[in-house]
Residue frames as qw, qx, qy, qz and C-alpha x, y, z in Angstrom:
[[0.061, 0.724, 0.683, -0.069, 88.87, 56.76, 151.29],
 [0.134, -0.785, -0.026, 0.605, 90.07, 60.25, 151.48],
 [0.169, -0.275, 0.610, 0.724, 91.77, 59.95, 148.10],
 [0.084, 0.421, 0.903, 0.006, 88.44, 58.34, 146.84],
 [0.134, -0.888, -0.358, 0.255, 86.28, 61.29, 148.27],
 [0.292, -0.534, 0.395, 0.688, 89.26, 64.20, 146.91],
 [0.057, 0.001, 0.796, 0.602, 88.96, 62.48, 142.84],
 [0.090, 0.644, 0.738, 0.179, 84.89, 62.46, 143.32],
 [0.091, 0.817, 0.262, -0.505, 84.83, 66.09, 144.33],
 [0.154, -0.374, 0.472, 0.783, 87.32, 66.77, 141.44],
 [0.085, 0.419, 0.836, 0.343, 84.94, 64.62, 138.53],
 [0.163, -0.649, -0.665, 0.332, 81.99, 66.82, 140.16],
 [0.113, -0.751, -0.154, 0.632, 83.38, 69.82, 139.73],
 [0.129, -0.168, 0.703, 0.678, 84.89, 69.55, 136.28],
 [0.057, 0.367, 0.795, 0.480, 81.30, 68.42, 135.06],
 [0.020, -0.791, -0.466, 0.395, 79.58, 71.16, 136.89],
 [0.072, 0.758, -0.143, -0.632, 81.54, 73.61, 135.30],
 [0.147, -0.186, 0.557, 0.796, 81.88, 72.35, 132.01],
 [0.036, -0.706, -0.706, -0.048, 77.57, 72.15, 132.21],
 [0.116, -0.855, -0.223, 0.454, 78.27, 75.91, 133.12],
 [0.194, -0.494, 0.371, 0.761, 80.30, 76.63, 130.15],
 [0.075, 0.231, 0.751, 0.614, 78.66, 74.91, 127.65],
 [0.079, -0.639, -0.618, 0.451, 75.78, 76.78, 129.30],
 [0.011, 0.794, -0.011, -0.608, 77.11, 80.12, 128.51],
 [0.218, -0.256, 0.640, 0.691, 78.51, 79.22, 125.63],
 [0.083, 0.580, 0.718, 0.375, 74.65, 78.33, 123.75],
 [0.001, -0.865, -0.484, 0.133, 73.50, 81.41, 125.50],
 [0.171, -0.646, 0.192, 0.719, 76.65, 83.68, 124.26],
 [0.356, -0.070, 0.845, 0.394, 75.90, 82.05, 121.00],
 [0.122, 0.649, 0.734, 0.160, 72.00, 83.12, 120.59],
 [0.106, -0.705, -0.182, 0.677, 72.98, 86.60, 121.51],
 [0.482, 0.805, 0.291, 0.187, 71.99, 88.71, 118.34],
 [0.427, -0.167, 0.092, 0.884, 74.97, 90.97, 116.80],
 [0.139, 0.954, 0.183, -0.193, 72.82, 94.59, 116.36],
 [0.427, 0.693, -0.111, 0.570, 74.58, 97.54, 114.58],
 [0.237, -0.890, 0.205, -0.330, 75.02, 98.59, 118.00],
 [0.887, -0.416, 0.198, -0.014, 77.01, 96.12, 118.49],
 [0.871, 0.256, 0.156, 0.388, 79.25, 96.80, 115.71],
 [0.231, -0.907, 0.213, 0.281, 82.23, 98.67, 115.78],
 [0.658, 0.646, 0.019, 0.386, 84.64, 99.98, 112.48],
 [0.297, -0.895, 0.107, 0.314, 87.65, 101.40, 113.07],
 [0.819, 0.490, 0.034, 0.298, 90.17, 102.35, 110.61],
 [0.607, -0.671, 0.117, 0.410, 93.37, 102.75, 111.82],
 [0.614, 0.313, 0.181, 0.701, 95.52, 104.30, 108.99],
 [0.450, -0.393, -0.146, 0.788, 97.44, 107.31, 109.65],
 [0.081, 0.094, -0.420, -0.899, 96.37, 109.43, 106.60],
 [0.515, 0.309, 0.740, -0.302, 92.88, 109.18, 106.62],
 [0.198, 0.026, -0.789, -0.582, 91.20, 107.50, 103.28],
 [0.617, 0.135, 0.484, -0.606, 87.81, 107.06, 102.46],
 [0.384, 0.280, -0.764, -0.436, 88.14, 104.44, 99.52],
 [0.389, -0.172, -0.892, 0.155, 86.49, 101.94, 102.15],
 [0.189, -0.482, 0.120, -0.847, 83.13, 102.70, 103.96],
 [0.264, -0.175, 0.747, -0.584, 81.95, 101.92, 107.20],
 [0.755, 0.306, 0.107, -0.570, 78.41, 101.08, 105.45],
 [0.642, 0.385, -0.638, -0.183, 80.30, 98.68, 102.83],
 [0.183, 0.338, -0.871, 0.307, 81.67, 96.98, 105.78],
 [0.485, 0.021, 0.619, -0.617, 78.62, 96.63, 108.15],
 [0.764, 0.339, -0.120, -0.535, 76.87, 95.31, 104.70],
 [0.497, 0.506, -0.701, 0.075, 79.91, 92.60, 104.20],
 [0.143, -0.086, 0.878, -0.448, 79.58, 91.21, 108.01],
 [0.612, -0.017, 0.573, -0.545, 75.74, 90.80, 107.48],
 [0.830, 0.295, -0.318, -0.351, 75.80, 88.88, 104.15],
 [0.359, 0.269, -0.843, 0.295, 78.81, 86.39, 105.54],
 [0.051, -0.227, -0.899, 0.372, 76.13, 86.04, 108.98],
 [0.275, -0.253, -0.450, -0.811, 72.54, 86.47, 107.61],
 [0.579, -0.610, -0.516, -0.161, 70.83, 85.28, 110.53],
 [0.413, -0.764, -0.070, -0.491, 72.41, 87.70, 112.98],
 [0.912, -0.397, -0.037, 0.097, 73.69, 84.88, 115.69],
 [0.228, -0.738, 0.612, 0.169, 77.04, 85.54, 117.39],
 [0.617, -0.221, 0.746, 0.119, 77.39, 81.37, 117.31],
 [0.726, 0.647, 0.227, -0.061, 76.62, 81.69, 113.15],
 [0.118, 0.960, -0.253, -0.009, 79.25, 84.07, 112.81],
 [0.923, -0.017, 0.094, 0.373, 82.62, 82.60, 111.35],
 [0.038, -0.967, 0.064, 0.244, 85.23, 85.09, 111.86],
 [0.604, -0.283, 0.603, 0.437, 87.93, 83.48, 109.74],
 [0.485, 0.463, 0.636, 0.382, 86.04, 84.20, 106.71],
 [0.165, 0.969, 0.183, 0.029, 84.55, 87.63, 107.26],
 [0.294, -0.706, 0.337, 0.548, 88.52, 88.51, 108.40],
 [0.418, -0.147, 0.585, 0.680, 89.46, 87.25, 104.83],
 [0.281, 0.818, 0.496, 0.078, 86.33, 88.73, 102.84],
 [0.164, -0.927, -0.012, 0.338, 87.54, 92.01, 104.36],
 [0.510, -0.569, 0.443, 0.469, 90.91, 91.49, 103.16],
 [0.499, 0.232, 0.720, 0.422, 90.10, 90.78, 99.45],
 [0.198, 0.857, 0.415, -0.232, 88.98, 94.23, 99.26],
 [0.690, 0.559, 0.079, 0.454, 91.03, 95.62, 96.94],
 [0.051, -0.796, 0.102, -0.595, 91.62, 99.24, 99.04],
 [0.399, -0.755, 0.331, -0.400, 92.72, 97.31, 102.06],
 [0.470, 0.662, -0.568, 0.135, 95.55, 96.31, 103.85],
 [0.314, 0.206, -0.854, 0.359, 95.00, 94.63, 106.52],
 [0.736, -0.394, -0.193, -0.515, 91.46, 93.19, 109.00],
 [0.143, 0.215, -0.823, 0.505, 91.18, 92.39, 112.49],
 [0.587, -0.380, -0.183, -0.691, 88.11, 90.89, 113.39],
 [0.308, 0.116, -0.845, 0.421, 87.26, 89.94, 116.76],
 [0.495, -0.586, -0.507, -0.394, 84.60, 89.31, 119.66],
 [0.170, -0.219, 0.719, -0.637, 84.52, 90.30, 123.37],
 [0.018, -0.208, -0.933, 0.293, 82.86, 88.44, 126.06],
 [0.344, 0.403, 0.340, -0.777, 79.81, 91.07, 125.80],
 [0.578, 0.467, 0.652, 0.151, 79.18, 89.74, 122.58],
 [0.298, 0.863, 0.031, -0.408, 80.60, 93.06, 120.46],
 [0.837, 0.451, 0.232, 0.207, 82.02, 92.86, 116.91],
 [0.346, -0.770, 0.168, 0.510, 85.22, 94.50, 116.29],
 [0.824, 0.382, 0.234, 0.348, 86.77, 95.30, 113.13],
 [0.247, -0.764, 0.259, 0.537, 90.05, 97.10, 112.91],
 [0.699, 0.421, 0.365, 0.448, 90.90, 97.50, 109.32],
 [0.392, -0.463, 0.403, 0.685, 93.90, 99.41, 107.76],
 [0.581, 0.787, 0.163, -0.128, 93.34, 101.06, 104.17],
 [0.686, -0.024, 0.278, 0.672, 95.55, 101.74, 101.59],
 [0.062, 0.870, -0.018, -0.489, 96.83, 105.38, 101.38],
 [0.778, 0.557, 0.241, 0.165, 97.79, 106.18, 98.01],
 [0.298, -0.584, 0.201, 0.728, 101.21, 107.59, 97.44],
 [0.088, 0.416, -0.418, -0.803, 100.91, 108.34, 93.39],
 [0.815, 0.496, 0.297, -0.047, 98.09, 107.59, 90.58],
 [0.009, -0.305, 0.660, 0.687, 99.65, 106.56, 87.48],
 [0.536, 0.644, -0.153, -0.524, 98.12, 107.04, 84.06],
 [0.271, -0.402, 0.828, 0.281, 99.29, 103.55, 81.92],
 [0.002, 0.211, 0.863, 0.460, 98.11, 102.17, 78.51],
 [0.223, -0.255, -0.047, -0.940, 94.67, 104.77, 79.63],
 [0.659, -0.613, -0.427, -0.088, 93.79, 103.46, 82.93],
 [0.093, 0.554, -0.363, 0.743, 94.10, 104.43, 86.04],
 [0.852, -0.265, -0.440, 0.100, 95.11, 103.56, 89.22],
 [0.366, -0.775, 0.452, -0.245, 96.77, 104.12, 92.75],
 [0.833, 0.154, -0.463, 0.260, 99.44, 102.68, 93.68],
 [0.582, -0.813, 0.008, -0.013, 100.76, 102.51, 97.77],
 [0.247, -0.813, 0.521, -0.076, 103.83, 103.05, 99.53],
 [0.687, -0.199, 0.692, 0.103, 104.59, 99.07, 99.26],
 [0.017, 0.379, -0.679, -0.628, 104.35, 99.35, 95.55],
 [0.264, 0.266, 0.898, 0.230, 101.10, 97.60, 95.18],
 [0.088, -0.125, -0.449, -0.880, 98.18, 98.63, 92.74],
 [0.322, 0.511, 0.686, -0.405, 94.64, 98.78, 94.08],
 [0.216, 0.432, 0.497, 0.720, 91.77, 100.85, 91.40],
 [0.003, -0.117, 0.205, -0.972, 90.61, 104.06, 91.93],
 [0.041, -0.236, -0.713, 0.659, 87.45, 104.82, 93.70],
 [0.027, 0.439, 0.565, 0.698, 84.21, 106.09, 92.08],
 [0.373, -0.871, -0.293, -0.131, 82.84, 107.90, 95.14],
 [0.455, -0.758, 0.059, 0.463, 86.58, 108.92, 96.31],
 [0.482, 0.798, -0.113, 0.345, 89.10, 111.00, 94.39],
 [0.533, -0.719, -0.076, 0.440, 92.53, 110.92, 96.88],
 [0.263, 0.933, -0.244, 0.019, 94.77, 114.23, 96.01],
 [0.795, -0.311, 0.420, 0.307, 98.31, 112.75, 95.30],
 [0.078, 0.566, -0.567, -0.594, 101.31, 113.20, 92.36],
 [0.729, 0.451, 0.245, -0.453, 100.32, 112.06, 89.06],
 [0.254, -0.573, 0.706, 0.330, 102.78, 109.96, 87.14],
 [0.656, 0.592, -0.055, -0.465, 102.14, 109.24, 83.37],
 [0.274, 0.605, -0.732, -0.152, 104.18, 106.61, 81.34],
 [0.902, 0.066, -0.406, -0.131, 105.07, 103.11, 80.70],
 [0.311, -0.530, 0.683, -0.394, 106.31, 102.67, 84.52],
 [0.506, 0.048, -0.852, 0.129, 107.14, 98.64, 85.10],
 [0.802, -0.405, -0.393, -0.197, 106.13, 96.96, 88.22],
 [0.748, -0.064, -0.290, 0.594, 109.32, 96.66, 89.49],
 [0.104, 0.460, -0.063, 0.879, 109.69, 100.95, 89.63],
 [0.324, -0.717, -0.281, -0.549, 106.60, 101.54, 91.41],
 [0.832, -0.264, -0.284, 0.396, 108.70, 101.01, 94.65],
 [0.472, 0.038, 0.120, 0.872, 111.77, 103.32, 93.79],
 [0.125, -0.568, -0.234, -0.779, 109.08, 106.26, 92.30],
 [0.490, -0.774, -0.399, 0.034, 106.73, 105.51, 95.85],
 [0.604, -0.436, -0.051, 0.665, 110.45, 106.66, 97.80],
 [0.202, 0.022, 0.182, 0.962, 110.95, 109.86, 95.26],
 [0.254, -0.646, -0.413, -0.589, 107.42, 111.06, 95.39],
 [0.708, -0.550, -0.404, 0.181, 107.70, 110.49, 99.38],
 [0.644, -0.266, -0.091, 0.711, 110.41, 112.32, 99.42],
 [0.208, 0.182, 0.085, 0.957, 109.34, 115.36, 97.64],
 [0.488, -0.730, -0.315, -0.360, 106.06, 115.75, 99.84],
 [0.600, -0.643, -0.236, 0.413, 108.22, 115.52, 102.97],
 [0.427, -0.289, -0.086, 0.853, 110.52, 118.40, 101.39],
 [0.108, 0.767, 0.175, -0.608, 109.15, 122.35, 101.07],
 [0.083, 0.501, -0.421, -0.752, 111.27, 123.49, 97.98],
 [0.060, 0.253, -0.797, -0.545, 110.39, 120.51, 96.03],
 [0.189, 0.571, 0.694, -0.396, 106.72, 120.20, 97.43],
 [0.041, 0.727, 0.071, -0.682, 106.62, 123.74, 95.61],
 [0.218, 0.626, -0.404, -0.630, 107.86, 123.33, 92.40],
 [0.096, 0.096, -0.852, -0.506, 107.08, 119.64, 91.12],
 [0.699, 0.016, 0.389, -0.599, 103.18, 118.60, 90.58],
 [0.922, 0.177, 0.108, -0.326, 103.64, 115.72, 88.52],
 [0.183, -0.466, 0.766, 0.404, 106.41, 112.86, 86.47],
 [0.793, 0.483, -0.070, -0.365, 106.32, 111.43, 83.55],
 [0.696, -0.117, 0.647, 0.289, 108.33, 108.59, 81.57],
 [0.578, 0.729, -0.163, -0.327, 109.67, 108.88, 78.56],
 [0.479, 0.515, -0.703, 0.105, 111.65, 105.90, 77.29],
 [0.771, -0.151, -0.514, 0.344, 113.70, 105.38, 79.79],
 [0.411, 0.103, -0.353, 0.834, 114.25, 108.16, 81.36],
 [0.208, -0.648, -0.633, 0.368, 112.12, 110.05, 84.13],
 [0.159, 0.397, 0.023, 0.904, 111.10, 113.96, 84.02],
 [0.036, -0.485, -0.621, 0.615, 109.65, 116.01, 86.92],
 [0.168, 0.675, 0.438, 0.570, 106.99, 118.30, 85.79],
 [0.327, -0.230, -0.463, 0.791, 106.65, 121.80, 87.28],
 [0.136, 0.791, 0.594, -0.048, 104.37, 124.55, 88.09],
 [0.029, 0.802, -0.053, -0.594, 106.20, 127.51, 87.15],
 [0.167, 0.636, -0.490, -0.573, 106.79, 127.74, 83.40],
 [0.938, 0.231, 0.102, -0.238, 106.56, 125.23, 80.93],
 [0.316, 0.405, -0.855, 0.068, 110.00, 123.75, 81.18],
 [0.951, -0.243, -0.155, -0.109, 110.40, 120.04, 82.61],
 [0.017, 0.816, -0.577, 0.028, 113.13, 118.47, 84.81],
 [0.933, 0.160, -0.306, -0.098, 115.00, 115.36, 83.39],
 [0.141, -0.796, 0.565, -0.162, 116.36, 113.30, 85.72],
 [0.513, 0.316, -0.756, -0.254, 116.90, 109.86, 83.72],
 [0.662, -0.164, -0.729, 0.063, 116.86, 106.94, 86.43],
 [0.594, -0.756, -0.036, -0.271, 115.42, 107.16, 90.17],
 [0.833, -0.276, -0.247, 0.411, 118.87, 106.70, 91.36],
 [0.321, -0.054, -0.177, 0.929, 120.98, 109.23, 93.28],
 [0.115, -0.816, -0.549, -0.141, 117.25, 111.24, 93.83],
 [0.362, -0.813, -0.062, 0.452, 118.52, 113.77, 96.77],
 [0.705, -0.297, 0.316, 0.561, 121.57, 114.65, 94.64],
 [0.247, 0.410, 0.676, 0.559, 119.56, 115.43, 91.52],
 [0.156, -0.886, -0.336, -0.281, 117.30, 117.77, 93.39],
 [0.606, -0.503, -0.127, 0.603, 120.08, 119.29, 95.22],
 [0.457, -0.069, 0.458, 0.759, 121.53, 120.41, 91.96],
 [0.093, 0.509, 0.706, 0.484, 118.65, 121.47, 90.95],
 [0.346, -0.869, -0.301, 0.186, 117.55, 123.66, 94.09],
 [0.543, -0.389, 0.271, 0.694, 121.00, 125.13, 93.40],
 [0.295, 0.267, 0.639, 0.659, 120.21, 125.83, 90.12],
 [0.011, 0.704, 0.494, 0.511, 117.21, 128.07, 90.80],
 [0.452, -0.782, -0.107, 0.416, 118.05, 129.45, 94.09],
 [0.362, -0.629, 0.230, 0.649, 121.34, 131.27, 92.45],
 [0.351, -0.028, 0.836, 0.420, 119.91, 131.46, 88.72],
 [0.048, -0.422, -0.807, -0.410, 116.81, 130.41, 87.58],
 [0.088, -0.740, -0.463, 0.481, 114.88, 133.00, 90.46],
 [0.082, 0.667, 0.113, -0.732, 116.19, 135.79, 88.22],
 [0.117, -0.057, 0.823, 0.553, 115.33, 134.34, 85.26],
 [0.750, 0.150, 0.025, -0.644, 111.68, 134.24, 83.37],
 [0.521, -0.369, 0.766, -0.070, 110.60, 130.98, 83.91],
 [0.721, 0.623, 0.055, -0.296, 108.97, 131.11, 80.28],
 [0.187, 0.800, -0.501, -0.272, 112.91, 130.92, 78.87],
 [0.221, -0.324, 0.920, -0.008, 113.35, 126.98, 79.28],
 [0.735, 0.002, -0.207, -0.645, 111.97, 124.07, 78.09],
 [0.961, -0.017, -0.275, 0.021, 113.97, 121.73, 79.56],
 [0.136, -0.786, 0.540, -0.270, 116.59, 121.68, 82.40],
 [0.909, 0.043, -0.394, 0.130, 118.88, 118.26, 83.09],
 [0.323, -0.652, 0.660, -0.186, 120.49, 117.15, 85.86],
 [0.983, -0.042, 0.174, -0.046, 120.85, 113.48, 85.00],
 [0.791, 0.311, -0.413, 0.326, 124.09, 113.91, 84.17],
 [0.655, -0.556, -0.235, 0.456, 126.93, 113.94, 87.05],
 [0.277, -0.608, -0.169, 0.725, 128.02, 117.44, 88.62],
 [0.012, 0.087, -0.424, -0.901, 126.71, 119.42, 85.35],
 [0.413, 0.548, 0.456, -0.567, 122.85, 121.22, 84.44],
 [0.256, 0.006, 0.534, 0.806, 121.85, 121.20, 80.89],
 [0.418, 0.525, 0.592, -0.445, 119.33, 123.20, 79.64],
 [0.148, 0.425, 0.727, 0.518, 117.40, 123.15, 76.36],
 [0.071, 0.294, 0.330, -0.894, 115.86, 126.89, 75.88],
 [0.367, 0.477, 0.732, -0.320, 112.26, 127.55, 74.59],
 [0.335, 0.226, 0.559, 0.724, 111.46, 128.20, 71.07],
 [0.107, -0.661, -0.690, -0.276, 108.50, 130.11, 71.96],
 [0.427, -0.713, -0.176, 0.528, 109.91, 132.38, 74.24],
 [0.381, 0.899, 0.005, 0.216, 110.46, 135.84, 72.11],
 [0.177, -0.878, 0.437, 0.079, 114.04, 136.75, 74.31],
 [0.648, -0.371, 0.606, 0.273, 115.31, 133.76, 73.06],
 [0.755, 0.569, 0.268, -0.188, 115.08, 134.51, 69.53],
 [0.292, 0.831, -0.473, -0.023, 118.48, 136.11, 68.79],
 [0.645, -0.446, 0.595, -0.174, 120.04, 133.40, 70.75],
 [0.698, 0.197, 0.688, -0.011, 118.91, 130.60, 68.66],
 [0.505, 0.862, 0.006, 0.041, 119.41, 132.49, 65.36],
 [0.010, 0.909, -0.413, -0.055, 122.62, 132.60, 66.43],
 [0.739, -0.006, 0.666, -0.104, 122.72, 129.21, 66.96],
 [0.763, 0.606, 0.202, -0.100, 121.20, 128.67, 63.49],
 [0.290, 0.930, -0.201, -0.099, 124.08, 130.65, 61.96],
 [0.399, -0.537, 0.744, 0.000, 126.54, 128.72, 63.53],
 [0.724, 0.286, 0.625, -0.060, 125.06, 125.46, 61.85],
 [0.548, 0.815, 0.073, -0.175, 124.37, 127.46, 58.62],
 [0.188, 0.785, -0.588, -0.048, 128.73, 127.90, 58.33],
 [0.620, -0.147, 0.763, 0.112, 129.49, 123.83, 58.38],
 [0.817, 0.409, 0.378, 0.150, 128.60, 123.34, 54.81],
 [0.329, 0.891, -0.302, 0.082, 130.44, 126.68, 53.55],
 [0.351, -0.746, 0.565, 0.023, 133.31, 125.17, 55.21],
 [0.676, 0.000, 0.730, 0.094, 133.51, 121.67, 53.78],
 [0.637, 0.691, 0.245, 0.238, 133.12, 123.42, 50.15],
 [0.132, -0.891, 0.426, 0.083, 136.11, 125.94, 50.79],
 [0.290, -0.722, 0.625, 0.061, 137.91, 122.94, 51.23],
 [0.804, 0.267, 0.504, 0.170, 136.96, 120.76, 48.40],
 [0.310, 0.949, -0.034, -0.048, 138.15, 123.86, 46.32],
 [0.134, -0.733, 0.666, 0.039, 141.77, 124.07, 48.06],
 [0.851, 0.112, 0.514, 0.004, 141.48, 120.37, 46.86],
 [0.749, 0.566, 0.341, 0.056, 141.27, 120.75, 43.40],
 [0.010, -0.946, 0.262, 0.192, 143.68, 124.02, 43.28],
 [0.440, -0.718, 0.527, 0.109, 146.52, 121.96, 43.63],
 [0.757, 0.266, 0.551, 0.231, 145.86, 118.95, 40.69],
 [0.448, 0.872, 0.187, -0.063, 145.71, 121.63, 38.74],
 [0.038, -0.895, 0.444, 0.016, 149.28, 122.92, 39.18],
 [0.577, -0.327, 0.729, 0.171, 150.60, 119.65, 39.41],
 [0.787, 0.413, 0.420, 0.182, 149.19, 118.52, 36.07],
 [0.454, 0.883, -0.071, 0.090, 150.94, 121.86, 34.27],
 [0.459, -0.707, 0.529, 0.098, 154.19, 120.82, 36.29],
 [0.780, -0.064, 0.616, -0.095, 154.09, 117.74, 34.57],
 [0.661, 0.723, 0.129, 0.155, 153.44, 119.02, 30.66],
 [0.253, 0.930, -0.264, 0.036, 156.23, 121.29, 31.34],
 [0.451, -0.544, 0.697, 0.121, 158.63, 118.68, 32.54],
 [0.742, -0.068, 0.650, 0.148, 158.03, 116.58, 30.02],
 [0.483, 0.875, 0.030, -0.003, 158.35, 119.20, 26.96],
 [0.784, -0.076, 0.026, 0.615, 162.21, 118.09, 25.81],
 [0.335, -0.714, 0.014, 0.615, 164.50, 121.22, 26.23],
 [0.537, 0.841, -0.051, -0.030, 165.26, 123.61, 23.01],
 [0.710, -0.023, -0.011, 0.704, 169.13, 122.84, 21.78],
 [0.326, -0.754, -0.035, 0.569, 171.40, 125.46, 22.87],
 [0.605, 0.702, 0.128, 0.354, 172.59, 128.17, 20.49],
 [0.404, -0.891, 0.159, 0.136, 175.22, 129.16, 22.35],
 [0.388, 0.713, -0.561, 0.158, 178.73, 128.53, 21.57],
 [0.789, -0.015, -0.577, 0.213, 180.74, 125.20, 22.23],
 [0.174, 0.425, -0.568, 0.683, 182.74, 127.57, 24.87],
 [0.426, -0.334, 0.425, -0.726, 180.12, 126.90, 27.55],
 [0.326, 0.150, -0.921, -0.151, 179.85, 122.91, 27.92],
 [0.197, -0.027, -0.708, 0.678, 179.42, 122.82, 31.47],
 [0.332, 0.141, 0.218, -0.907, 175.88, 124.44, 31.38],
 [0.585, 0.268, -0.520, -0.562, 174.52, 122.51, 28.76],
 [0.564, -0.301, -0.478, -0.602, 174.81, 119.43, 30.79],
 [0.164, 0.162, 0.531, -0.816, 173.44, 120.63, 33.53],
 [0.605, 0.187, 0.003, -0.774, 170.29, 121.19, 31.57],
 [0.687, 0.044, -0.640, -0.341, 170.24, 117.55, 30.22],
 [0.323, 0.045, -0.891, 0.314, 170.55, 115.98, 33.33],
 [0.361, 0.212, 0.470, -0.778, 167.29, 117.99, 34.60],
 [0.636, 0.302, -0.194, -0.683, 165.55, 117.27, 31.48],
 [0.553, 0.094, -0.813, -0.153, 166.28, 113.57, 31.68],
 [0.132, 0.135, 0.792, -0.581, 164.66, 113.12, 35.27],
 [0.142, -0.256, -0.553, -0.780, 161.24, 112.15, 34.72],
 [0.386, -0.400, -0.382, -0.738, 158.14, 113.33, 35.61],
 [0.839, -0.291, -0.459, -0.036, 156.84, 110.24, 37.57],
 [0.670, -0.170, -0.527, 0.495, 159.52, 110.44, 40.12],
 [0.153, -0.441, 0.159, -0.870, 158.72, 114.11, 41.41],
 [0.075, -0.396, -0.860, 0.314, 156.41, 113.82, 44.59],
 [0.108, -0.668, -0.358, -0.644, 153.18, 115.54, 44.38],
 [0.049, -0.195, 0.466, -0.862, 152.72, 118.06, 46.86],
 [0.259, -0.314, -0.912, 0.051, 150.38, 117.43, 49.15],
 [0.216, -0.627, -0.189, -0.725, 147.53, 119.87, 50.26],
 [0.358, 0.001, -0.678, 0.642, 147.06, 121.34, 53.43],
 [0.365, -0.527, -0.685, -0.347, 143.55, 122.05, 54.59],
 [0.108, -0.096, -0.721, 0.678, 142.69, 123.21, 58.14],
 [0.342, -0.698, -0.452, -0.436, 138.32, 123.50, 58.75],
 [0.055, -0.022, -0.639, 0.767, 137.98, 125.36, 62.10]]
């Protein structure tokens, strides 16, 4: 009986309280979600405004148009959110009081690029979102036929010159050309090429080197182009336009200007030499005048026929000797 009287109080109690949940549950259900009940928070470190609170509060009531907590499907509005192009992640949730939460995560741009003449942001993970028409974030500007695959590799070298002073200072933008990468800068109207995003630090090392013990006492008008893509060596490429570089490059010129005189010098010392050989040749093969000497001197005579019977043909021609420096 006791066991009996134990199992009915249990049954009892179970259907009291699940009358008391489903209780609360229709009446947590009819509770209206007000704006004052909603609550935006955007939790990204850098703050963006590419996403607005208004967009959002407009996005929860069209997904529940009648208001009702128990309407409200929060699997959908979390993925609505999430299809927003500018954001990276939605938490949407409910407390017991019946408030809406939404924690959503934007995407902070790390560089717009310029490509086939659109534009676009692209984040730290390498994906592409489109730019904003009520925001404008400040960020490096990066111009060329950059791949998909790069936008990774560039995120980590743009990252890397915002986190460092020298090179914060001197680069405001990159470009593509080809294949190969150039930083742009704000002093002067040189560029620095530094072919493929590998070895990054290494490249701008060389570079910081370069103007720290250099370029500082230089005008920065004199370049148009400074390389470090190759290993442990700077080339630079100076600036037609620049008036101190005029002798420079004239000299230059001049240099150039003496490669053809040189390659006609020595078609000359060419020719010099047929010449002499061909008059070697008539004169070896003109037969010798007879001697009018007296028999008494045999012994000379031939001598001279035995030169004058070698012929021609078997001489070797000399061979010219050229040098171009």
């Amino acid at each position: 009986m006791k066991n009996k009287y134990r199992i009915l109080k249990i049954v009892v109690t179970v259907i009291l309280l699940g009358f008391l949940l489903s209780f609360s549950l229709k009446r947590f259900g009819r509770q209206s979600i007000t704006d004052n009940k909603i609550s935006v928070k955007m939790n990204e470190k850098t703050p963006v405004y590419f996403v607005d609170e208004k967009d959002i509060r407009e996005i929860v009531k069209k997904e529940n148009p009648s208001g009702k907590v128990g309407d409200l499907n929060i699997p959908a509005l979390e993925k609505k959110i999430n299809a927003l192009p500018a954001v990276d992640s939605a938490n949407v949730y409910l407390n017991l009081n019946g408030k809406l939460n939404l924690d959503i995560k934007q995407r902070v741009p790390v560089f717009r690029l310029n490509k086939d003449g659109k534009d676009f942001y692209v984040d730290e993970k390498g994906i592409e979102f489109p730019i904003s028409k009520t925001y404008s974030h400040p960020c490096m500007l990066v111009t060329g036929n950059v791949q998909p695959d790069e936008y990774q590799k560039l995120a980590e070298l743009v990252g890397k010159i915002d986190k460092d002073d020298f090179s914060k200072k001197f680069f405001i933008g990159i470009s593509k050309n080809k294949n190969s990468y150039n930083l742009l800068t704000s002093e002067g109207n040189y560029r620095v090429e530094i072919g493929d995003l590998d070895n990054i630090d290494f490249k701008v090392k060389g570079f910081k080197t370069f103007v720290e013990k250099y370029l500082v006492y230089q005008d920065p008008q004199k370049y148009s182009m400074v390389s470090v893509k190759y290993q442990n060596q700077i080339v630079t490429t100076l600036n037609p336009y620049f008036k101190e570089n005029d002798s420079l490059l004239k000299a230059g010129k001049l240099e150039l200007a003496k490669a053809p005189t040189l390659t006609a010098v020595a078609r000359k010392t060419e020719t010099k030499p047929k010449i002499t050989e061909t008059k070697k040749t008539a004169s070896a093969t003109v037969k010798p005048k007879e001697s009018t000497k007296p028999k008494t001197q045999p012994k000379e005579t031939k001598k001279t026929e035995k030169k004058s019977q070698v012929p021609a043909q078997s001489k070797p021609k000399p061979k010219p000797k050229v040098k171009i420096e």
